[in-house]
MDAnalysis code that builds the backbone (N, CA, C; Angstrom):
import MDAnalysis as mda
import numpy as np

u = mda.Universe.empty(324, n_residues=108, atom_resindex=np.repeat(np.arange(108), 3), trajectory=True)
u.add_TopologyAttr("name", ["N", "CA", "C"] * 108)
u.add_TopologyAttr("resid", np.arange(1, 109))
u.add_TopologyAttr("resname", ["UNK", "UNK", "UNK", "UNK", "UNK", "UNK", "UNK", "UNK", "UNK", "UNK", "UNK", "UNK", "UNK", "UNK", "UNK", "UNK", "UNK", "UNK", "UNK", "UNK", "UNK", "UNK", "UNK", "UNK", "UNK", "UNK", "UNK", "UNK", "UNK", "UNK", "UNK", "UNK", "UNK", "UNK", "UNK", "UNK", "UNK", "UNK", "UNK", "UNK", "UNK", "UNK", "UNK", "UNK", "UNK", "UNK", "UNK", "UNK", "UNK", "UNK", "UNK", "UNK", "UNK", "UNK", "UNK", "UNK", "UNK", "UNK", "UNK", "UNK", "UNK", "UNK", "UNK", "UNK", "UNK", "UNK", "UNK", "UNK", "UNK", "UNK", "UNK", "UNK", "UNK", "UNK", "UNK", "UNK", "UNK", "UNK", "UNK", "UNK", "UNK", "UNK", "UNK", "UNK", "UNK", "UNK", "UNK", "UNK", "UNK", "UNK", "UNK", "UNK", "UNK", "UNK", "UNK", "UNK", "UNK", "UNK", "UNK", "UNK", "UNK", "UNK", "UNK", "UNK", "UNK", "UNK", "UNK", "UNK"])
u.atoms.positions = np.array([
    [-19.607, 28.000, 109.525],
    [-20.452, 27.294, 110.482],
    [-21.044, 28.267, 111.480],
    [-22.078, 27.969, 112.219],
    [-22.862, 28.597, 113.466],
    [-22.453, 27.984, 114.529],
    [-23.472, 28.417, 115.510],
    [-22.845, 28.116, 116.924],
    [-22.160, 26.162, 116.508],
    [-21.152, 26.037, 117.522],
    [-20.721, 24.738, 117.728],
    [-21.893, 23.795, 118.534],
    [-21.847, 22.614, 117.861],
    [-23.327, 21.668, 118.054],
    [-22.462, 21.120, 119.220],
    [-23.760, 21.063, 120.070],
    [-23.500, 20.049, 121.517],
    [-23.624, 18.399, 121.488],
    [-23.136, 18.180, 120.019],
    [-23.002, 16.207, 119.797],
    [-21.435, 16.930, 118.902],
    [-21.176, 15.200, 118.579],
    [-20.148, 14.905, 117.980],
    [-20.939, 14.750, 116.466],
    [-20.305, 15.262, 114.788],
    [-20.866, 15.009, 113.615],
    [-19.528, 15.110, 113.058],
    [-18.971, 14.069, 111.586],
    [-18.376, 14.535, 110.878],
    [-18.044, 15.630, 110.204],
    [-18.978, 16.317, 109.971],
    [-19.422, 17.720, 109.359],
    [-20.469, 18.504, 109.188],
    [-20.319, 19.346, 109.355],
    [-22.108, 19.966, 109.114],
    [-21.532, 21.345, 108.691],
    [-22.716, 21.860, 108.121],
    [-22.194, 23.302, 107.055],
    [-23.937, 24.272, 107.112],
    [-23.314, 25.209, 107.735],
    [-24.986, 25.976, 107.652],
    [-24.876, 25.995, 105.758],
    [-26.330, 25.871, 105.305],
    [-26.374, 26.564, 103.689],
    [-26.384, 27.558, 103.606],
    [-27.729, 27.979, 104.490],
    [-28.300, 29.621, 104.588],
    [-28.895, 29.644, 105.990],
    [-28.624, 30.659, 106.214],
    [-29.516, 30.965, 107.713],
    [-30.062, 32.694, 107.229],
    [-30.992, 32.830, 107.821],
    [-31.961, 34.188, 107.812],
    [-32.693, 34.182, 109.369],
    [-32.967, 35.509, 109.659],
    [-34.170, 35.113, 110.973],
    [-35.259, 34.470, 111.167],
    [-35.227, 33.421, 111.518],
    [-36.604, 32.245, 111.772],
    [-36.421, 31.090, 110.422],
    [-35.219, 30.684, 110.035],
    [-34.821, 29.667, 109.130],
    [-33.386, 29.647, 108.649],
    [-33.324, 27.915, 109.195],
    [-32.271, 27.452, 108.953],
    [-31.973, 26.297, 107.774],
    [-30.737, 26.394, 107.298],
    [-30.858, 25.158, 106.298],
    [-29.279, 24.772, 105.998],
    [-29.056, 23.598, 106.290],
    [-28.111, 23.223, 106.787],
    [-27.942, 21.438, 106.443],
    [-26.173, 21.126, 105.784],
    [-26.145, 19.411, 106.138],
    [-25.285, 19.621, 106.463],
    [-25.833, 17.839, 107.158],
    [-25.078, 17.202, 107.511],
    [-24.247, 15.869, 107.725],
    [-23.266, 15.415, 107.878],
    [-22.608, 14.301, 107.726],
    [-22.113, 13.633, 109.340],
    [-23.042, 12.548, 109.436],
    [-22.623, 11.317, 110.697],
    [-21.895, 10.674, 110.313],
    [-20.604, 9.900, 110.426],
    [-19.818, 8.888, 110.409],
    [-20.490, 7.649, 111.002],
    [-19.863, 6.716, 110.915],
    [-20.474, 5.167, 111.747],
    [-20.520, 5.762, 113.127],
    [-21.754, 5.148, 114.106],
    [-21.737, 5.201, 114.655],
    [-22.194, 6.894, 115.535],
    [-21.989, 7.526, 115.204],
    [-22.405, 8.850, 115.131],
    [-24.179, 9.517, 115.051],
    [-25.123, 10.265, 115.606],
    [-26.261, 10.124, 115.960],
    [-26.393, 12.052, 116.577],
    [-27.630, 12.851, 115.865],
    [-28.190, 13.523, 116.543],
    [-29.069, 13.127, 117.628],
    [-28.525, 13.303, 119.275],
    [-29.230, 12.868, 120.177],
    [-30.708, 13.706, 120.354],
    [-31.598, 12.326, 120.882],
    [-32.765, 12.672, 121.467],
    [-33.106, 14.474, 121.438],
    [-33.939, 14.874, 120.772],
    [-34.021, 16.237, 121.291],
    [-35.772, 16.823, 120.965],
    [-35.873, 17.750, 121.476],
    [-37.090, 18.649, 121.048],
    [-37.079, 19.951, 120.696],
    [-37.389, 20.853, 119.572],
    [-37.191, 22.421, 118.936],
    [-38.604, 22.813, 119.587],
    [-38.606, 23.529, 120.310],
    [-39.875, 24.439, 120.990],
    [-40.609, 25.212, 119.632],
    [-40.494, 26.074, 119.014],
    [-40.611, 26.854, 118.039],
    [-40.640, 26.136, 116.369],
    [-39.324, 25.693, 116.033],
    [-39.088, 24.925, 114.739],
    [-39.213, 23.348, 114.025],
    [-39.832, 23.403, 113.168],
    [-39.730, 22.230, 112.455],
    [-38.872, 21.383, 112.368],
    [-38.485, 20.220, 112.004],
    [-36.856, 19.954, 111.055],
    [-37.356, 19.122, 109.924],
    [-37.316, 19.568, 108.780],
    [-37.631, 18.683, 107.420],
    [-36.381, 17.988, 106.993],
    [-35.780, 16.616, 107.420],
    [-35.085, 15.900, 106.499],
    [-34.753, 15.612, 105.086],
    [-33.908, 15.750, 104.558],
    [-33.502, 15.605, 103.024],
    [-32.444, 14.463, 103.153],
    [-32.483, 13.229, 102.712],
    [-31.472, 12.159, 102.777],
    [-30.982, 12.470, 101.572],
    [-29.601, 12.694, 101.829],
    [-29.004, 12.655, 100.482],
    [-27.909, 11.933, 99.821],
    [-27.062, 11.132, 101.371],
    [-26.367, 9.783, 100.758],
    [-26.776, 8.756, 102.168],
    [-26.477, 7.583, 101.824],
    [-26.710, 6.369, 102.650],
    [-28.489, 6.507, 103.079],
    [-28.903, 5.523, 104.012],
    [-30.310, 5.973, 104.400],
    [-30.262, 6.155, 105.988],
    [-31.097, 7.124, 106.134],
    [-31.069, 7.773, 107.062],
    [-32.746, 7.469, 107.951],
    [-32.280, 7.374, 109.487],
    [-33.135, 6.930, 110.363],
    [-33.455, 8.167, 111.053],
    [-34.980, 8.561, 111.197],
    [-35.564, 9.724, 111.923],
    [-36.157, 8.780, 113.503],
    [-35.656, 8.850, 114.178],
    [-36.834, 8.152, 115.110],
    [-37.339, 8.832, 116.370],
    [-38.304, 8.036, 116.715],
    [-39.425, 8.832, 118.266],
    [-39.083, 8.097, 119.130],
    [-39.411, 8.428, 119.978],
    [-39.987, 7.091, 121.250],
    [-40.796, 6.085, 120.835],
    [-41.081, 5.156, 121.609],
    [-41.363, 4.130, 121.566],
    [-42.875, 4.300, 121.890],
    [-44.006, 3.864, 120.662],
    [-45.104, 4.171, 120.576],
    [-45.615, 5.092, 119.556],
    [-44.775, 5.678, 118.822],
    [-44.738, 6.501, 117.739],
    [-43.417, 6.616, 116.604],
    [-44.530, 6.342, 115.364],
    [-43.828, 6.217, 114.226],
    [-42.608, 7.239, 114.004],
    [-41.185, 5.520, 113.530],
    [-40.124, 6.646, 113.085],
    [-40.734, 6.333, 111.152],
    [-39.286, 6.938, 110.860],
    [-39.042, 6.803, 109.552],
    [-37.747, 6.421, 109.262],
    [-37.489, 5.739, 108.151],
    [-36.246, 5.567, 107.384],
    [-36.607, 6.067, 105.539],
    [-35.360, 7.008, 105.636],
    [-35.475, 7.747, 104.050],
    [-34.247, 7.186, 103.553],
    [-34.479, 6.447, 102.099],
    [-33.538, 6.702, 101.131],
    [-33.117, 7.692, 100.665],
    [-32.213, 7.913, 99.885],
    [-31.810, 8.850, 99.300],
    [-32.621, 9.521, 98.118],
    [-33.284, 10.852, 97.997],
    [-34.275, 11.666, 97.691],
    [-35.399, 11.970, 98.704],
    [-35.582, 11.214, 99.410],
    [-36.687, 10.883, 100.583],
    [-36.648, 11.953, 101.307],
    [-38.028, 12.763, 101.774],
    [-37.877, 13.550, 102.928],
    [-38.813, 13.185, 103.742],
    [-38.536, 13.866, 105.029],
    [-39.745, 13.687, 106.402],
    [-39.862, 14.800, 107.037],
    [-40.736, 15.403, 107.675],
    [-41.035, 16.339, 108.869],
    [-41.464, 15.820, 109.965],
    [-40.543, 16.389, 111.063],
    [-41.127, 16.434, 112.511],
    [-41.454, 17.913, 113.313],
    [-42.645, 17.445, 112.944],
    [-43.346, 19.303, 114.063],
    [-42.238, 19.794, 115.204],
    [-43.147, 20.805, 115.606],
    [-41.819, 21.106, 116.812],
    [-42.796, 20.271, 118.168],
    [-41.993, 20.225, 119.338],
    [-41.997, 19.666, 120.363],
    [-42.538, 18.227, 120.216],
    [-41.754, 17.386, 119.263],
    [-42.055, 16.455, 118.762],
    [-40.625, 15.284, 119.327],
    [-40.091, 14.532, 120.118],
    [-38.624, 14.200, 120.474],
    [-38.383, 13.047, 119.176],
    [-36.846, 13.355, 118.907],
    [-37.009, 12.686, 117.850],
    [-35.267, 12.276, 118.222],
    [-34.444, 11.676, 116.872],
    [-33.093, 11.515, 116.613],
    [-33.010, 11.567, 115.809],
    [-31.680, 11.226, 115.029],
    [-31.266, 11.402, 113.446],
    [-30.032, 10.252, 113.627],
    [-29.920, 9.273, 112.795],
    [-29.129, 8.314, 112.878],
    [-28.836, 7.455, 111.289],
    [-27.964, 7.335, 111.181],
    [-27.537, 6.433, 109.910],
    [-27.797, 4.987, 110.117],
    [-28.773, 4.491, 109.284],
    [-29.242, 2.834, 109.418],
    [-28.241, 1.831, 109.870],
    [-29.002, 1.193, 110.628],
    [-27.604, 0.411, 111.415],
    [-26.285, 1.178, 112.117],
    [-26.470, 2.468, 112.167],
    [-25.316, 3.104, 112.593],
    [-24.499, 3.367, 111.647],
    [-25.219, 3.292, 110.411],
    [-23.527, 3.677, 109.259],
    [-23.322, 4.825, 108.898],
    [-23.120, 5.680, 107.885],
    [-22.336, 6.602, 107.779],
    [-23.651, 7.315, 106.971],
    [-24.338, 8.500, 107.094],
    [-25.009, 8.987, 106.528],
    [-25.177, 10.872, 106.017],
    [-25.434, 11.535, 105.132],
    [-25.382, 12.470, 104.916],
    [-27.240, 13.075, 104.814],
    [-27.396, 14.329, 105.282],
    [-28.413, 15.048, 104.948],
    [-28.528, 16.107, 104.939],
    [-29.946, 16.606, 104.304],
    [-29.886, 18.314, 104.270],
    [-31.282, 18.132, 105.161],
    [-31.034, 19.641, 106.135],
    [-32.072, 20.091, 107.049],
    [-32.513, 21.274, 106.604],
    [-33.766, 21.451, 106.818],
    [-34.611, 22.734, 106.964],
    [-35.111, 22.853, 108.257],
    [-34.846, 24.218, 109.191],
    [-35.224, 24.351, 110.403],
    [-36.274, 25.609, 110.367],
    [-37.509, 25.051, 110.808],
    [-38.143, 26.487, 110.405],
    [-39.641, 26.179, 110.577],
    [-40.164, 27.579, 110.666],
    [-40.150, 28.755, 110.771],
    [-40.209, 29.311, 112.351],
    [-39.384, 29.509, 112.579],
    [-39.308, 30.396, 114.249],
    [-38.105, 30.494, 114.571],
    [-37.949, 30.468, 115.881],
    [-36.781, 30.410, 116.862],
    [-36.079, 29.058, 116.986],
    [-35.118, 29.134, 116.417],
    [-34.300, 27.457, 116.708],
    [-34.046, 27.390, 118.102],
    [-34.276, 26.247, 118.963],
    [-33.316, 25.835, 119.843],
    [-33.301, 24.325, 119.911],
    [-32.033, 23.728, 120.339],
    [-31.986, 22.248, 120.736],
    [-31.838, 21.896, 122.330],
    [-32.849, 21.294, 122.689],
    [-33.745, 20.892, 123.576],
    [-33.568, 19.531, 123.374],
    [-32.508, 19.106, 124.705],
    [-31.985, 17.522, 124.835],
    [-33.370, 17.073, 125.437],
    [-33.702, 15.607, 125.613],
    [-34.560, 15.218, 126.218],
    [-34.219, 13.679, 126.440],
    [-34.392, 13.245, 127.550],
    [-34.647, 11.426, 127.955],
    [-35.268, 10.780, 127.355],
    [-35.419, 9.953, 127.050],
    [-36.340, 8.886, 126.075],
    [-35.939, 7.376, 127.139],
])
């Protein structure tokens, strides 16, 4: 693993990391949620790969929900979350990229 994430996740596992890309899953339990945030620099491309998985914005701009195969992108400085439908238990793979990662909490 890389640095320790500032939320609570069942698991998460870098795949590969290189300079200016990350790629990485991860596993929410019920109830469990990447909070509100914004990447200054990086992308995040979603890969749902068990249960379905909720990308969402603020209010006024389109989220998404992916089944399993399903992907999505959110640009950078874009505020978003990551949440398992209804709060249930969900798994995915991330691509972070191309730049400088950082996680950038934000209010909604």
């Amino acid at each position: 693993m890389s640095d320790p994430l500032p939320y609570d996740v069942e698991a998460w596992e870098v795949v590969r990391q290189v300079p200016d890309l990350r790629v990485a899953t991860f596993t929410l339990a019920e109830g469990q949620c990447v909070p509100w945030h914004i990447h200054t620099e990086v992308s995040d491309k979603f890969f749902c790969l068990e249960g379905t998985l909720e990308v969402e914005h603020p209010e006024g701009m389109t989220s998404a929900e992916l089944a399993v195969g399903e992907s999505y992108e959110v640009p950078p400085g874009t505020p978003h979350r990551a949440k398992g439908k209804d709060g249930g238990r969900v798994r995915f793979l991330i691509v972070q990229g191309i730049g400088h990662y950082d996680f950038v909490p934000v209010e909604v």
